[in-house]
Backbone as JSON Lines, residues from 0, in Angstrom:
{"i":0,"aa":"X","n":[-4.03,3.65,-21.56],"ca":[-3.46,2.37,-21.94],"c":[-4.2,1.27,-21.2]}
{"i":1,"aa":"X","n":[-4.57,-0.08,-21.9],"ca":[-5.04,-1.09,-21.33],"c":[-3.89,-2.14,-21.09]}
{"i":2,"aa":"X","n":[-4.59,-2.63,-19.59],"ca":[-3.65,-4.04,-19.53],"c":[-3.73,-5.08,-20.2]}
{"i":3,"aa":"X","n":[-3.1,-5.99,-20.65],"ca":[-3.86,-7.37,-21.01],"c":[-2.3,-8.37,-20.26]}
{"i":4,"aa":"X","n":[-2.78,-10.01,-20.14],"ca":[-2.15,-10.22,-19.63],"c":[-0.8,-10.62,-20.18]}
{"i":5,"aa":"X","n":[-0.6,-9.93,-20.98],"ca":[0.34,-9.99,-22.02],"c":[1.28,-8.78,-21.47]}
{"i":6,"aa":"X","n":[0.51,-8.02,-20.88],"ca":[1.63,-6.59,-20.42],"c":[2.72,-6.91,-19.81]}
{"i":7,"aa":"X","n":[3.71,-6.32,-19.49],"ca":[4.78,-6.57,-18.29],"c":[4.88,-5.17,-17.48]}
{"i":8,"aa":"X","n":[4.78,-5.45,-16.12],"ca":[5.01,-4.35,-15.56],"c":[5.53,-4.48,-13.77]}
{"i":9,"aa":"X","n":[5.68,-3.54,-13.79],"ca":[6.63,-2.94,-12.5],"c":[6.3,-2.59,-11.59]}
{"i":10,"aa":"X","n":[6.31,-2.1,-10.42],"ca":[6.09,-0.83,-9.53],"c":[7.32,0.16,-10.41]}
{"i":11,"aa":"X","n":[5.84,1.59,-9.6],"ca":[6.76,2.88,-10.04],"c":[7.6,3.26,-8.91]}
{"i":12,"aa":"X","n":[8.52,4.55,-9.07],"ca":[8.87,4.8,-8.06],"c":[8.92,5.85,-7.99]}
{"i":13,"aa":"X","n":[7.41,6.19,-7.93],"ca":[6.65,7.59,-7.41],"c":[5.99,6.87,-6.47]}
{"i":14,"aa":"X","n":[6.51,5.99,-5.59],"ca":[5.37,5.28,-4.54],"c":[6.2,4.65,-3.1]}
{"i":15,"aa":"X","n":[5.49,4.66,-2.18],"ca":[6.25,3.82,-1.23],"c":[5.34,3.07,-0.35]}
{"i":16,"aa":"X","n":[6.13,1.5,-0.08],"ca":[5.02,0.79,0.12],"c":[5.5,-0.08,1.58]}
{"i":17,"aa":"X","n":[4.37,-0.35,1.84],"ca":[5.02,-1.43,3.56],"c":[4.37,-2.54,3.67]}
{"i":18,"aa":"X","n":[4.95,-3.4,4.36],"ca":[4.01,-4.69,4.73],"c":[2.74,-4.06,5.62]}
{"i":19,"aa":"X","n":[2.06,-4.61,6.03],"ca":[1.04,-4.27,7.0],"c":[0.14,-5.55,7.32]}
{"i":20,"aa":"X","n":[0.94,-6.29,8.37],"ca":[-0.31,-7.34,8.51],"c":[-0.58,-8.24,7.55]}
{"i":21,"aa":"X","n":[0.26,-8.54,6.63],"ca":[-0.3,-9.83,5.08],"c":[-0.55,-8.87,4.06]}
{"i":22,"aa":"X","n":[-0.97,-7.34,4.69],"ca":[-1.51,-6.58,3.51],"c":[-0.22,-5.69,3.28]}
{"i":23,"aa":"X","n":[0.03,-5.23,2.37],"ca":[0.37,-4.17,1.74],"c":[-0.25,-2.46,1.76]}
{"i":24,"aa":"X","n":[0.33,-1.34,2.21],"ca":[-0.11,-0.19,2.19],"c":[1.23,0.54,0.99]}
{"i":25,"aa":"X","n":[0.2,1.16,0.12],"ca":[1.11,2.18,-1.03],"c":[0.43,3.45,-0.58]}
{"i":26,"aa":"X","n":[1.61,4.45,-0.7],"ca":[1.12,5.62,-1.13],"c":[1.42,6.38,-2.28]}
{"i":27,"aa":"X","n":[1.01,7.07,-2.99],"ca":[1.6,7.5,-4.19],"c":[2.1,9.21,-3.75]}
{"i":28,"aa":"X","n":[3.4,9.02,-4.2],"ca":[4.49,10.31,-3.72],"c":[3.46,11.25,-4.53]}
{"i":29,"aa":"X","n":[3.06,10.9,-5.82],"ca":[3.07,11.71,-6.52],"c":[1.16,12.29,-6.18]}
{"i":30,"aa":"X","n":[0.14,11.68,-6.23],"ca":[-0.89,12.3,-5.91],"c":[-0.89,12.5,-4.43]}
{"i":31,"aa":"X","n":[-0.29,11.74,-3.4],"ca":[-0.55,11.92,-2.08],"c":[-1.74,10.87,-1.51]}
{"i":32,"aa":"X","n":[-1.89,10.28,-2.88],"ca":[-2.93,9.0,-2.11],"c":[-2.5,7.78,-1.28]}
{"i":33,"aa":"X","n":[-3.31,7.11,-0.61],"ca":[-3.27,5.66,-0.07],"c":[-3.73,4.65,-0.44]}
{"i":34,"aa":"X","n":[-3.47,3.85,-0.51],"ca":[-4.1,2.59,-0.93],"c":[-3.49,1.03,-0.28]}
{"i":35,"aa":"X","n":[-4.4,0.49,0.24],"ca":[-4.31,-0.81,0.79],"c":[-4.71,-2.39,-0.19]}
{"i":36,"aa":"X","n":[-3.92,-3.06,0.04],"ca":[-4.25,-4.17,-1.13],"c":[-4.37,-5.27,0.0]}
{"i":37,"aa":"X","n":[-4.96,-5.97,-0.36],"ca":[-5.31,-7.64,0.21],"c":[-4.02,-8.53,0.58]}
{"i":38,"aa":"X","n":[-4.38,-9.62,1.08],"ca":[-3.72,-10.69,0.75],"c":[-2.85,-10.84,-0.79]}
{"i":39,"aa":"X","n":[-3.94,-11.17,-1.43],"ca":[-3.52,-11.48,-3.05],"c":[-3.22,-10.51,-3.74]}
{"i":40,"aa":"X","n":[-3.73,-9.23,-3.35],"ca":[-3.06,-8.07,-4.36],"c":[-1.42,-7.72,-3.91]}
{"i":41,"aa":"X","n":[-1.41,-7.98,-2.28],"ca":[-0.28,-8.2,-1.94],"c":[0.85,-8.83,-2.64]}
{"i":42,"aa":"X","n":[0.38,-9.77,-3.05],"ca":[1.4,-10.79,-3.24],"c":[1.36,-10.51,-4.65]}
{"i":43,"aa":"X","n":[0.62,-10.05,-5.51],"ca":[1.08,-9.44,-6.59],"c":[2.0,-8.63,-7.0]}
{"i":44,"aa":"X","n":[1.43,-7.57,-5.9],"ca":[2.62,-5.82,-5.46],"c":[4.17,-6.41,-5.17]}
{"i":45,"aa":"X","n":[4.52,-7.87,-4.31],"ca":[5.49,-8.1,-4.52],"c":[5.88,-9.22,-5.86]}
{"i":46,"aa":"X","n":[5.52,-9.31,-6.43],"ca":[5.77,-10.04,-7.98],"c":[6.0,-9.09,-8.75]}
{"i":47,"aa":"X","n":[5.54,-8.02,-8.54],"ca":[5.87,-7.11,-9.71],"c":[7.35,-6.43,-9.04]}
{"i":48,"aa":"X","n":[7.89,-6.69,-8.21],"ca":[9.02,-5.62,-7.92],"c":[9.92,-5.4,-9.29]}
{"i":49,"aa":"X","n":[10.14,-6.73,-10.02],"ca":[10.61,-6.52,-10.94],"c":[10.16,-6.74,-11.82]}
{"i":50,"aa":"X","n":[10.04,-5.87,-13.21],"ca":[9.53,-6.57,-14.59],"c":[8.91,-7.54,-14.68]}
{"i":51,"aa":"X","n":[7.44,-7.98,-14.78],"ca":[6.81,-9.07,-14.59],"c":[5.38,-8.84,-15.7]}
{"i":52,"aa":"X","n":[5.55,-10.0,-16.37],"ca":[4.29,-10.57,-17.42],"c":[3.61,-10.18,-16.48]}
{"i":53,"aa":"X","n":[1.58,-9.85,-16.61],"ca":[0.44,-10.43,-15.76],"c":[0.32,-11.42,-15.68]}
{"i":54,"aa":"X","n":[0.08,-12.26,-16.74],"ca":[-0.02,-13.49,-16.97],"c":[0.97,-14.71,-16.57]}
{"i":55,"aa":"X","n":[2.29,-14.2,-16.43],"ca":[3.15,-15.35,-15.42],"c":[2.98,-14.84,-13.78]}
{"i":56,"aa":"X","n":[2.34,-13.88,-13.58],"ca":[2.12,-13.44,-12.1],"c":[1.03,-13.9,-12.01]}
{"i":57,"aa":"X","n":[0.07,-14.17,-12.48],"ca":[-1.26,-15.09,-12.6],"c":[-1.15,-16.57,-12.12]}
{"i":58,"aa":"X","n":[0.28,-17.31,-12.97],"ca":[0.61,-18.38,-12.71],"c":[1.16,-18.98,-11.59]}
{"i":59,"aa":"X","n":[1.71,-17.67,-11.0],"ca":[2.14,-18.08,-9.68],"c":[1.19,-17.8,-8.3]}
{"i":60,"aa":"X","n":[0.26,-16.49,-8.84],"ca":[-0.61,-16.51,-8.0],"c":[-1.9,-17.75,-7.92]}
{"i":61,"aa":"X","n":[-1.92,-18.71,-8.86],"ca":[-2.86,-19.74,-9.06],"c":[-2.31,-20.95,-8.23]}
{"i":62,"aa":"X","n":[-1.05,-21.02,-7.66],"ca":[-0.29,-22.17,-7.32],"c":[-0.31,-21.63,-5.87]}
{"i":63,"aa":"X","n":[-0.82,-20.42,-5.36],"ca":[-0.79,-19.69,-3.9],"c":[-2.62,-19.78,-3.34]}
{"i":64,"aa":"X","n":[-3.08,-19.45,-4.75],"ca":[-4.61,-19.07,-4.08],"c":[-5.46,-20.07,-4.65]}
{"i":65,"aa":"X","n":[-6.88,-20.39,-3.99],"ca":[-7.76,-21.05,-5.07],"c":[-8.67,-20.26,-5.15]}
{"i":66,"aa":"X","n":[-8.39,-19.84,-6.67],"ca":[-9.22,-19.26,-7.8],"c":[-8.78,-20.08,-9.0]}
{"i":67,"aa":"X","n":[-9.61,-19.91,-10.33],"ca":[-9.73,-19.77,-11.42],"c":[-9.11,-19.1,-12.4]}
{"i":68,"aa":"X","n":[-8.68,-19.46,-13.09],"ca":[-7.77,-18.55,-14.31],"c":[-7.87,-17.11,-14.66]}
{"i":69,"aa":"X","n":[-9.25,-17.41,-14.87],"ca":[-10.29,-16.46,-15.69],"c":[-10.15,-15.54,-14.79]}
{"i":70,"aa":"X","n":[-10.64,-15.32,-12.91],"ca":[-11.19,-14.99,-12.79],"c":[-9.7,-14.53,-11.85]}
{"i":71,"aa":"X","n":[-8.5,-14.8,-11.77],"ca":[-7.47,-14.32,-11.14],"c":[-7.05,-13.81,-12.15]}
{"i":72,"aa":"X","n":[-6.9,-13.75,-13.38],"ca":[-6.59,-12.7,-14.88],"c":[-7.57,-11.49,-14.6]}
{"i":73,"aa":"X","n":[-8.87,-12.24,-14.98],"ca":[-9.3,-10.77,-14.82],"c":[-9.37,-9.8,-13.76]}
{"i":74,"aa":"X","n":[-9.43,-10.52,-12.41],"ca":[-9.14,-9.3,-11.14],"c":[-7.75,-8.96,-11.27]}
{"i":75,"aa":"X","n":[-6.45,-9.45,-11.36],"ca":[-5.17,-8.97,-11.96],"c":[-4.84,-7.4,-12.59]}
{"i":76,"aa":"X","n":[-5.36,-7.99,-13.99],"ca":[-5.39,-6.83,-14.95],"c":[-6.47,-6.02,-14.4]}
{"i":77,"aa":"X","n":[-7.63,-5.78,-13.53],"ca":[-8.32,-5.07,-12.92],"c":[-7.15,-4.26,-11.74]}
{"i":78,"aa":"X","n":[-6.77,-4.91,-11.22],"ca":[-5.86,-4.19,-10.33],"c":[-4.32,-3.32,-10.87]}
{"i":79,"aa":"X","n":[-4.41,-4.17,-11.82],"ca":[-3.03,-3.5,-12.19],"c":[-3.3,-2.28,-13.27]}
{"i":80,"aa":"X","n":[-5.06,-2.22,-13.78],"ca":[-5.27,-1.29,-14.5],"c":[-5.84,0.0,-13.49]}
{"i":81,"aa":"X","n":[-5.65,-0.43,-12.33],"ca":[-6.47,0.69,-11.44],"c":[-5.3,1.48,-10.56]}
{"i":82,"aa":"X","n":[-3.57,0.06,-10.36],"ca":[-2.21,1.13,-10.06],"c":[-1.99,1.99,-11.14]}
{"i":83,"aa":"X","n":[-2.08,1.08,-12.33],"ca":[-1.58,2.13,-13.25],"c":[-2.17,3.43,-13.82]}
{"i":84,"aa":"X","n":[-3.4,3.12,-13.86],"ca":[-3.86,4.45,-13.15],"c":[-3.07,5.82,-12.33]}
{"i":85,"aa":"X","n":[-3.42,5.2,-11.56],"ca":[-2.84,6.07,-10.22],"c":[-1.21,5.93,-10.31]}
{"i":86,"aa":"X","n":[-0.58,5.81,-11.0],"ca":[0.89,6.14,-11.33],"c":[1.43,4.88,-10.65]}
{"i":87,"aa":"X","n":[0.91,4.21,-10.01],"ca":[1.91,3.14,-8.84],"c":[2.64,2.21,-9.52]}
{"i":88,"aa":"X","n":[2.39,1.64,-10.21],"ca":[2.74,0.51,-11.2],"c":[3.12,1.53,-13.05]}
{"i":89,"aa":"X","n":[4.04,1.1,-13.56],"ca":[4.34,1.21,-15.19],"c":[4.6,-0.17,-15.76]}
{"i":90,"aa":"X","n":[4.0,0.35,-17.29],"ca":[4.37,-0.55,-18.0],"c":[5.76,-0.42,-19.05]}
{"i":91,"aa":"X","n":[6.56,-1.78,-18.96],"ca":[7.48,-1.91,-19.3],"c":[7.81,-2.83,-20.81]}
{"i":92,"aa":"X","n":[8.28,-2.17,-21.34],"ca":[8.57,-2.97,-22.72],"c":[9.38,-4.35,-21.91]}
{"i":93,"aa":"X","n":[8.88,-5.3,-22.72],"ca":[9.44,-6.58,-23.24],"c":[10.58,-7.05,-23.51]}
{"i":94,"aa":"X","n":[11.22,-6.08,-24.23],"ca":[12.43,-6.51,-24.89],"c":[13.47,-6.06,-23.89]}
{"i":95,"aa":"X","n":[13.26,-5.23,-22.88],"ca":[14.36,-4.57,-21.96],"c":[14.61,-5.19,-20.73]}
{"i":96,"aa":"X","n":[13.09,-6.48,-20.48],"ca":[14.04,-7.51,-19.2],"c":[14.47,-8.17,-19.71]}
């Protein structure tokens, strides 16, 4: 499945995650991996706690960071196509938030 910023999505909860310093550390219950996110992916990981557009998490991350539309969409949906991946993040129908 592809993201676009049209998706809405979540954290899964095959994962558990901590602050760390501004950053964020996940692990996934389910492969046993780690993964560390940034500043900004941070602050994504907490936008998504609940049901969340990319694209309105874009909007709020544009009013936090200076970047570009383009270029905070496309690292976004880059990140959120690389949790979902790795099980950390699902995507959620629309009609159910």
């Amino acid at each position: 499945m592809s993201l676009s910023i049209d998706s809405v999505v979540q954290r899964s909860t095959d994962q558990v995650s901590s602050n760390v310093e501004g950053e964020v550390a996940i692990m996934s219950i389910d492969k046993g991996n780690y993964y560390m996110l940034n500043e900004v992916g941070a602050r994504f990981w907490q936008l998504i706690e609940k049901p969340r557009r990319i694209g309105d998490a874009c909007t709020l991350l544009l009013e936090e960071f200076d970047t570009s539309q383009g270029q905070c969409e496309t690292e976004v949906i880059r990140l959120g196509q690389e949790l979902l991946e790795q099980n950390l993040i699902e995507v959620v129908d629309a009609a159910s938030t």
